[in-house]
C-alpha positions in Angstrom: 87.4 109.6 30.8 90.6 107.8 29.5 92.5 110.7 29.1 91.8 111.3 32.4 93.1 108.2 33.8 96.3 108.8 31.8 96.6 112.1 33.4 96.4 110.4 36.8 98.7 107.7 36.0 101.4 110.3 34.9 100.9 112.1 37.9 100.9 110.1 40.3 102.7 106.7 38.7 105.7 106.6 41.4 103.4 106.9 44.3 101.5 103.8 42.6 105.2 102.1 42.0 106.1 102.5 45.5 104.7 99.6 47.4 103.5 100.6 50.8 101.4 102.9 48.8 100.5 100.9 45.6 97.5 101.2 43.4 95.1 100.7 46.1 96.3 103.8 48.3 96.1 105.7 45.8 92.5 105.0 44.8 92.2 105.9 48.6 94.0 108.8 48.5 92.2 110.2 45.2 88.6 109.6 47.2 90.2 111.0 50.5 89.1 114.7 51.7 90.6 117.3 53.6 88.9 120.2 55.7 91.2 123.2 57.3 89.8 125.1 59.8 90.5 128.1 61.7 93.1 130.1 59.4 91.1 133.3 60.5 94.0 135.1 62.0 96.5 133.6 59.9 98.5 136.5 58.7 97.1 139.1 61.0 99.5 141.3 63.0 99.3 141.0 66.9 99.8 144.4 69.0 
């Protein structure tokens, strides 16, 4: 576990450092989840 939190702090230290994101955004960012939908036809050639 502590070398995983070392990892994360070297990742993402400046984001942490800069304060309208701080430590606290970034614990929320870390727990936050994304979902993309509809990339179906992404790609596909249209006649």
């Amino acid at each position: 576990m502590a070398g995983t939190l070392k990892n994360e702090w070297e990742r993402y230290s400046r984001q942490m450092l800069f304060s309208p994101i701080g430590r606290k955004g970034q614990e929320y960012l870390l727990k936050s989840r994304v979902a993309i939908i509809g990339l179906g036809a992404l790609g596909s050639r249209s006649f």
